[in-house]
C-alpha positions in Angstrom: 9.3 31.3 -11.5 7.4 30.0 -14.3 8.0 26.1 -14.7 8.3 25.8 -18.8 11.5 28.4 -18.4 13.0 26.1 -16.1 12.4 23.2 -18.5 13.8 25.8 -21.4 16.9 26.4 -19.1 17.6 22.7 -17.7 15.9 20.4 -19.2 17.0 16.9 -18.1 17.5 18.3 -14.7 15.5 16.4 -11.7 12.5 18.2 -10.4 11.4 15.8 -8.2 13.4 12.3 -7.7 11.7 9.4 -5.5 14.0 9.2 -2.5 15.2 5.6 -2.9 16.5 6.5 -6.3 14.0 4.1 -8.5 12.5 7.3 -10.3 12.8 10.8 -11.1 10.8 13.0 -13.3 13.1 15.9 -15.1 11.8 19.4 -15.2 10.9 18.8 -19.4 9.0 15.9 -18.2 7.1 17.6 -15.7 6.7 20.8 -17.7 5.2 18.3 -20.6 3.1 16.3 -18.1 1.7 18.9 -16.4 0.3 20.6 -20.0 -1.4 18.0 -20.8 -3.3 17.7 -17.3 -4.2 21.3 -18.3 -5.5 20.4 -21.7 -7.4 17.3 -20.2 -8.9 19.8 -17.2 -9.8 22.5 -19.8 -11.5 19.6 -22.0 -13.7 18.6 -19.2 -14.9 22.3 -19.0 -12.7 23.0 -15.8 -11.8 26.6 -15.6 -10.1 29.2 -13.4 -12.3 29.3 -10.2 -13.2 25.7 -10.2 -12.1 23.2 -7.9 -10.2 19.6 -8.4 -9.6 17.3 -5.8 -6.2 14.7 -5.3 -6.6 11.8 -3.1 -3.1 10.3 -4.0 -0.2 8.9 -2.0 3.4 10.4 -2.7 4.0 9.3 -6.0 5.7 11.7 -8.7 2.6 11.6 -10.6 1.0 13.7 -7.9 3.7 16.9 -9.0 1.9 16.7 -13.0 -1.3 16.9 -11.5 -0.6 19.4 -9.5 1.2 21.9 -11.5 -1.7 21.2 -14.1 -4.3 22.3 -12.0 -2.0 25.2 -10.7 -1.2 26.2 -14.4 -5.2 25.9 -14.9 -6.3 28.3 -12.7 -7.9 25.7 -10.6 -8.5 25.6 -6.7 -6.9 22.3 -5.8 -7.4 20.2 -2.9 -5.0 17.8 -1.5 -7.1 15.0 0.2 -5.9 12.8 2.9 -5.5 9.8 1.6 -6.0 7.8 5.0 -9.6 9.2 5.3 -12.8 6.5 5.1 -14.8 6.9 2.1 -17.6 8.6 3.6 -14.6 11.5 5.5 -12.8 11.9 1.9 -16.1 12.0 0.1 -17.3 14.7 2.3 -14.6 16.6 1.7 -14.4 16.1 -2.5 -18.4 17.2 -2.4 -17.7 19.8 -0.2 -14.5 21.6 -2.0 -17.0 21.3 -5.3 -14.7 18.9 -7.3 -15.5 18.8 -10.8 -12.6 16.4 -11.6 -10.7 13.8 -8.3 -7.1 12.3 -9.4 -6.6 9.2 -7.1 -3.5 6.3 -6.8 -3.6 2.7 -6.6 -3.4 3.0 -3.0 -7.1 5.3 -3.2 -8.3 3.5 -6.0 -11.0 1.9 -4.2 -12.1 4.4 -2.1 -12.1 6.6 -5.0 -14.7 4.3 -6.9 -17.0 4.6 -3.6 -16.8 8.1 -4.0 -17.3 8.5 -7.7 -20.8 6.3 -6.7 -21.7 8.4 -4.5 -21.1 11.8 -6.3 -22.4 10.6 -9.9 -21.7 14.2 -11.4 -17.5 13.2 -10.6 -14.8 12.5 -13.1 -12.4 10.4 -11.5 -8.8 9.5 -13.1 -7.1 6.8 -11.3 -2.9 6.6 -12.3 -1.2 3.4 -12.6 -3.4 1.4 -12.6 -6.7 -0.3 -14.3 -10.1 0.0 -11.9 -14.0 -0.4 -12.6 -15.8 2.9 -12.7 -12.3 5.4 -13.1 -10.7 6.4 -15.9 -6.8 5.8 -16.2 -5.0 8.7 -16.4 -2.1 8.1 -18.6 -4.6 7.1 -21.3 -6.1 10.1 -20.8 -3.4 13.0 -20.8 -1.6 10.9 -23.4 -4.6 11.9 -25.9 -3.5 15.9 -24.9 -1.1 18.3 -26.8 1.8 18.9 -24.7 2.6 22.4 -25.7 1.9 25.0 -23.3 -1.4 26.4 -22.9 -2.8 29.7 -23.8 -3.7 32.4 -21.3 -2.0 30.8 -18.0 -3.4 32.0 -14.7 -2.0 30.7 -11.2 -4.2 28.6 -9.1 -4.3 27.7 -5.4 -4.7 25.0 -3.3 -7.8 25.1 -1.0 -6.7 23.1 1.9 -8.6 21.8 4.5 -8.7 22.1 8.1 -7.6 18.3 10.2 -11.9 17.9 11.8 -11.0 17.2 15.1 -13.7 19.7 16.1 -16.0 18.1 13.4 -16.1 18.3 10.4 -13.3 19.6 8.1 -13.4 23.1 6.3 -12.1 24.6 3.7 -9.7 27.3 4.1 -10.5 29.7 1.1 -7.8 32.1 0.3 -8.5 34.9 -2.0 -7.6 34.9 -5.6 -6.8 37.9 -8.7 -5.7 34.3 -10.6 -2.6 35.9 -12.1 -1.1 35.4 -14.8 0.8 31.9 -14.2 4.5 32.1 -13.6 3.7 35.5 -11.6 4.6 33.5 -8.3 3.4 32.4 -4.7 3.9 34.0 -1.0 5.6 31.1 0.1 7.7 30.3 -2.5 9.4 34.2 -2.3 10.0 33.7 1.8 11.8 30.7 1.2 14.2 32.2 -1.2 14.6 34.8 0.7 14.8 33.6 4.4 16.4 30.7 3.6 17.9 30.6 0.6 16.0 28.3 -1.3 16.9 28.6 -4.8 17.9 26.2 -8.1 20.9 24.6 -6.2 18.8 23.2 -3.4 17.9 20.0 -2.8 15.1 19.5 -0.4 14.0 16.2 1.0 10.3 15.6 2.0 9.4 12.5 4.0 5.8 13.7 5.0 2.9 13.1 2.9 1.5 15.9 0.4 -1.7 16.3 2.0 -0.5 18.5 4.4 0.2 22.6 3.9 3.8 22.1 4.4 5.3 19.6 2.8 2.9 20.2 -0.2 4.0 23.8 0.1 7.5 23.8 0.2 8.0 21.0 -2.2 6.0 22.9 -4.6 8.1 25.9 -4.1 11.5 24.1 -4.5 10.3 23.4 -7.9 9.2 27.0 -9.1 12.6 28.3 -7.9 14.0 25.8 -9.6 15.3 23.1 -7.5 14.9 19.7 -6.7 12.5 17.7 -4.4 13.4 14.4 -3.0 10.0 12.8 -2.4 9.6 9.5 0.6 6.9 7.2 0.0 6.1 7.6 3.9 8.9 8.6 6.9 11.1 6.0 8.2 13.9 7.4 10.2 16.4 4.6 9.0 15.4 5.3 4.8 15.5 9.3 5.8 18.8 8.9 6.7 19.7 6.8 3.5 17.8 9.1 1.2 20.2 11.8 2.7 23.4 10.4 2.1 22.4 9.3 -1.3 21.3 12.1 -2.9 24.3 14.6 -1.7 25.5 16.6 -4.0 28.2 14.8 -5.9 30.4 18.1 -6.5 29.3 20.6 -3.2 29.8 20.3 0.3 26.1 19.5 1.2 25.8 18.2 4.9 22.6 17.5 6.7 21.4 15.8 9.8 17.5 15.1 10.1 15.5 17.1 11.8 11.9 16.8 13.0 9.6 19.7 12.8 6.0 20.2 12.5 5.8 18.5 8.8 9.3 16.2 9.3 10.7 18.1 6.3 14.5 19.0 5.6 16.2 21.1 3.4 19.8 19.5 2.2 21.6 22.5 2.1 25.5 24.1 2.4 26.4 24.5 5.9 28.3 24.0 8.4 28.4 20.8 10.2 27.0 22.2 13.9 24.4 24.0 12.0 20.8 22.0 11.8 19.6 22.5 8.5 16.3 25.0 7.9 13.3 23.2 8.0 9.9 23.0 6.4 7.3 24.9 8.9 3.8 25.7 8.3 4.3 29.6 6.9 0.3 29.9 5.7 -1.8 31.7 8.1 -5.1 30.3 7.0 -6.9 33.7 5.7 -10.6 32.1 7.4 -12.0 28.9 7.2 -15.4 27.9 6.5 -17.2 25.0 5.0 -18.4 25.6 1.9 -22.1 23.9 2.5 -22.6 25.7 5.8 -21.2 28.5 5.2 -19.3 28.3 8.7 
């Protein structure tokens, strides 16, 4: 389960490929990316226990980020990328962020926040923006090579607000030693088989617990993630039918559940394919300024 002995084993295989086919990342590449996000967070004095924040849209730059931060030790929180300035912002201040990674799609409303929380280092990816720092400049300065004295991190999710305003749902954490393995990632090998033959398509967006969840743990099993922009029934159906497996029976139909998230997986053709369903019973959740 630990993602540089997946990059050891299979190298140039996809870990995550962009659903319409333009891009992929290979399990080396991520491996490599995602050290150097670790280098750049331990360079900015981020440490196990601390907290980074992702407002990005899906983008295969958000998986680097995120396995660097896990690989740190970090608490991460995914940020909905859809939220006003002042609701994101809340939520960045709130979670403690010592470091936010936004997308051209956030890039804006990441500057707002970065004026607003002057004590922020903000990396914006591909693109150039007053105020942030570009990311690829900045974890191409890193060493690639895996960093010393790994611990697991965990995100720190937040709760939707519709009662007011958002909290943080803080799960406990011994930080072990990175590689050791998540909750999640064990029920879905062995409820459903996940494993380093499946191929699981997410079409929701990586804010939420689920699909973040499950596309996470399709990777540290070994498999592969094939990541929609945003769900469209019509490109769903495409994405399905082109990335079958070539060689294996793999049928499919699309099925909606609470995070719209299927597994492309052997079966029969009468039988729906397991799907991605919220398996995270939030431990309590609290904001971290009120203490509620």
């Amino acid at each position: 389960m630990h993602l540089s002995e997946h990059a050891a084993r299979h190298p140039d295989k996809p870990a995550v490929i962009m659903a319409d086919g333009s891009r992929a990342v290979t399990f080396a590449e991520l491996d490599r990316h995602s050290c150097r996000v670790s280098h750049l967070l331990a360079e900015l004095g981020v440490g196990p226990g601390d907290h980074v924040a992702v407002l990005m849209a899906n983008r295969l730059e958000y998986f680097a980020i995120a396995w660097g931060a896990q690989r740190r030790g970090t608490y991460w929180t995914p940020v909905n990328w859809h939220l006003t300035a002042d609701e994101a912002g809340y939520i960045v201040e709130d979670c403690g962020a010592k470091v936010l990674f936004a997308s051209p799609e956030t890039a804006d409303v990441a500057a707002r926040i970065a004026a607003r929380l002057p004590g922020l280092t903000v990396f914006v990816t591909g693109t150039d923006h007053p105020g942030l720092r570009r990311y690829e400049d900045a974890i191409a300065a890193q060493a690639a090579g895996q960093p010393p004295d790994e611990v697991e991190g965990m995100y720190f999710l937040y709760s939707s607000g519709t009662t007011g305003r958002p909290k943080g749902i803080l799960r406990e954490s011994a930080f072990p030693p990175f590689g050791t393995g998540a909750g999640l990632g064990l029920l879905m090998q062995g409820m459903f088989g996940f494993g380093a033959d499946t191929v699981y398509l997410c079409p929701a967006p990586l804010y939420h617990a689920a699909p973040l969840g499950w596309s996470m743990g399709t990777i540290r099993l070994g498999g592969t993630v094939v990541l929609m922009e945003r769900f469209d029934p019509a490109e769903c159906l495409r994405a399905i039918s082109l990335h079958r497996d070539g060689g294996a029976v793999r049928s499919s139909r699309p099925t909606l559940s609470g995070c719209s998230s299927c597994r492309l997986t052997r079966a029969p053709a009468a039988t729906p394919p397991a799907c991605g369903q919220s398996c995270m019973p939030p431990r309590h959740a609290r904001s971290r300024s009120s203490g509620r």
